[in-house]
C-alpha positions in Angstrom: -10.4 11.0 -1.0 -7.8 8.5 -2.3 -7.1 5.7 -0.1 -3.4 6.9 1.6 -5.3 10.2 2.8 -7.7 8.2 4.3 -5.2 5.8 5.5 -3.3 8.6 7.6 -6.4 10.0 9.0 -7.6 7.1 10.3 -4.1 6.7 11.9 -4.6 10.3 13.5 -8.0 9.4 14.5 -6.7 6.5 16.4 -3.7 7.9 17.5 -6.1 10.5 19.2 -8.8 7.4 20.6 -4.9 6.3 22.2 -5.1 3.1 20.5 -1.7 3.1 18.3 1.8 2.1 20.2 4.7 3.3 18.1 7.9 2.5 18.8 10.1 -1.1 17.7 10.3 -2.2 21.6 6.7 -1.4 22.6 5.5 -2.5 19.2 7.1 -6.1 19.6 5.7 -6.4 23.3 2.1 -5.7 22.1 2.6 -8.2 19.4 3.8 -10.4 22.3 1.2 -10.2 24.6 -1.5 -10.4 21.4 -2.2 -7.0 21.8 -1.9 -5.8 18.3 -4.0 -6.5 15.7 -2.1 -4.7 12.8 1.1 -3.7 12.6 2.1 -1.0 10.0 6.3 -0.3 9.0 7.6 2.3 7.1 8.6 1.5 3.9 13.0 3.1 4.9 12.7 1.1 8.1 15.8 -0.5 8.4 16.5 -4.1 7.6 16.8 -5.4 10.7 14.1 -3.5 12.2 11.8 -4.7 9.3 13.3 -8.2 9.6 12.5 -8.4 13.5 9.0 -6.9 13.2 8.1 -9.5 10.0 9.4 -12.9 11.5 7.4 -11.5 15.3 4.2 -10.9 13.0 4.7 -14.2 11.6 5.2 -16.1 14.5 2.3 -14.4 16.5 0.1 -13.8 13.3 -0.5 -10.5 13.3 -1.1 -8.8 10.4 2.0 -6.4 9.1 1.9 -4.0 6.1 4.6 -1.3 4.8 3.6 1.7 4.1 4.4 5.5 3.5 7.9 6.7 5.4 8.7 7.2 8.8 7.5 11.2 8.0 4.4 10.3 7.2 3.4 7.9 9.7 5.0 10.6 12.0 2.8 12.9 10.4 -0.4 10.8 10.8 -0.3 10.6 14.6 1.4 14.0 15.9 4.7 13.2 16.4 8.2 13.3 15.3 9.1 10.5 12.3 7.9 7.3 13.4 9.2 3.7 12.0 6.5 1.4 13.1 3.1 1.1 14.8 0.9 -0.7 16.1 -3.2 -0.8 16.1 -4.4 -2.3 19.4 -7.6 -2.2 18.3 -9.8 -4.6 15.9 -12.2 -2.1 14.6 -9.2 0.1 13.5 -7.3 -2.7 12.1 -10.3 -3.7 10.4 -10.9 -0.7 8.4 -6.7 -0.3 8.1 -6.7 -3.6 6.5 -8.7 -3.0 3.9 -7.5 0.1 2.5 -4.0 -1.1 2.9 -5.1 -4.5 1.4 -6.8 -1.8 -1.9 -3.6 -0.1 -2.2 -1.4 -3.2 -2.7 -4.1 -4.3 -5.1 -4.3 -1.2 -7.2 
Protein backbone atom coordinates (compact mmCIF):
# COMPACT_ATOMS: atom_id res chain seq x y z
CA UNK A 1 0.00 0.00 0.00
CA UNK A 2 1.58 3.27 -0.98
CA UNK A 3 1.82 5.74 1.57
CA UNK A 4 -1.41 8.31 0.56
CA UNK A 5 -3.78 5.14 0.74
CA UNK A 6 -2.60 4.55 3.98
CA UNK A 7 -2.53 8.11 4.81
CA UNK A 8 -6.51 8.40 4.06
CA UNK A 9 -7.31 5.33 5.98
CA UNK A 10 -5.74 6.21 8.84
CA UNK A 11 -7.75 9.45 8.59
CA UNK A 12 -11.01 7.32 8.34
CA UNK A 13 -9.90 5.24 11.13
CA UNK A 14 -9.63 8.25 13.29
CA UNK A 15 -12.37 10.03 11.92
CA UNK A 16 -14.31 6.88 13.18
CA UNK A 17 -12.23 6.70 16.93
CA UNK A 18 -13.91 10.68 16.79
CA UNK A 19 -10.52 12.08 17.16
CA UNK A 20 -10.34 14.54 13.94
CA UNK A 21 -12.12 18.18 14.17
CA UNK A 22 -12.55 19.57 10.58
CA UNK A 23 -13.62 22.65 9.91
CA UNK A 24 -11.24 26.28 9.84
CA UNK A 25 -13.08 27.71 13.14
CA UNK A 26 -13.06 24.54 15.25
CA UNK A 27 -9.69 23.66 13.80
CA UNK A 28 -8.07 27.07 14.95
CA UNK A 29 -9.78 26.65 18.57
CA UNK A 30 -8.20 23.22 19.04
CA UNK A 31 -4.96 24.57 17.95
CA UNK A 32 -5.74 27.23 20.63
CA UNK A 33 -6.48 25.37 23.49
CA UNK A 34 -3.34 22.82 22.54
CA UNK A 35 -5.68 20.34 21.50
CA UNK A 36 -4.29 19.44 18.22
CA UNK A 37 -1.44 17.68 17.61
CA UNK A 38 -1.40 17.81 13.71
CA UNK A 39 -3.09 19.77 11.55
CA UNK A 40 -3.47 18.61 7.89
CA UNK A 41 -4.77 21.46 4.80
CA UNK A 42 -5.74 20.72 1.50
CA UNK A 43 -3.51 21.45 -0.94
CA UNK A 44 -6.71 24.28 -3.01
CA UNK A 45 -7.37 25.61 0.38
CA UNK A 46 -7.55 29.12 -0.03
CA UNK A 47 -4.85 31.59 0.67
CA UNK A 48 -6.13 33.10 3.47
CA UNK A 49 -7.45 30.02 5.00
CA UNK A 50 -3.93 28.37 4.48
CA UNK A 51 -2.26 31.64 5.60
CA UNK A 52 -4.43 31.75 8.92
CA UNK A 53 -4.05 28.04 9.74
CA UNK A 54 0.09 28.24 9.03
CA UNK A 55 0.95 31.52 11.07
CA UNK A 56 -1.74 29.72 14.23
CA UNK A 57 0.48 26.45 13.75
CA UNK A 58 3.46 28.47 14.02
CA UNK A 59 2.63 30.35 16.85
CA UNK A 60 1.22 27.41 18.86
CA UNK A 61 3.69 24.81 17.33
CA UNK A 62 1.62 22.44 16.00
CA UNK A 63 2.62 20.56 13.32
CA UNK A 64 0.79 21.48 9.83
CA UNK A 65 1.16 19.51 6.49
CA UNK A 66 -0.78 20.01 2.99
CA UNK A 67 -1.99 17.37 1.47
CA UNK A 68 -4.40 15.75 -1.16
CA UNK A 69 -7.69 18.16 -1.99
CA UNK A 70 -10.50 19.07 -0.08
CA UNK A 71 -12.32 15.74 -1.95
CA UNK A 72 -10.08 13.57 -0.70
CA UNK A 73 -9.75 14.52 2.76
CA UNK A 74 -13.60 14.63 2.56
CA UNK A 75 -13.41 11.34 1.27
CA UNK A 76 -11.05 9.97 4.06
CA UNK A 77 -13.50 10.82 6.97
CA UNK A 78 -17.15 10.42 5.48
CA UNK A 79 -18.13 13.63 4.64
CA UNK A 80 -18.67 16.20 2.18
CA UNK A 81 -15.21 18.11 0.81
CA UNK A 82 -13.30 19.10 3.70
CA UNK A 83 -10.43 21.95 3.80
CA UNK A 84 -8.69 21.24 6.92
CA UNK A 85 -8.42 18.95 9.96
CA UNK A 86 -7.24 18.45 12.84
CA UNK A 87 -5.81 15.16 14.82
CA UNK A 88 -6.53 15.60 18.56
CA UNK A 89 -4.68 12.75 19.23
CA UNK A 90 -0.79 11.94 19.63
CA UNK A 91 -0.77 8.43 18.58
CA UNK A 92 -2.56 9.44 15.33
CA UNK A 93 -0.38 12.31 14.71
CA UNK A 94 2.36 10.26 15.38
CA UNK A 95 1.86 7.71 12.70
CA UNK A 96 0.32 10.86 10.34
CA UNK A 97 3.55 12.46 10.67
CA UNK A 98 5.58 10.05 9.43
CA UNK A 99 4.06 9.06 6.38
CA UNK A 100 3.33 12.65 5.55
CA UNK A 101 7.02 13.49 6.53
CA UNK A 102 7.96 10.03 3.64
CA UNK A 103 5.83 11.62 1.14
CA UNK A 104 7.52 15.05 1.21
CA UNK A 105 10.78 13.11 1.18
CA UNK A 106 10.11 10.85 -1.76
Amino acid sequence: MNPEQAILQLLGLATRARKITTGEELVVKDVRGNRAKLVIISTDASANTSKKLKDKCTSYNVELHEFGDRYDLGHATGKEARVVLAITDAGFAKKLSGLLNEINRG
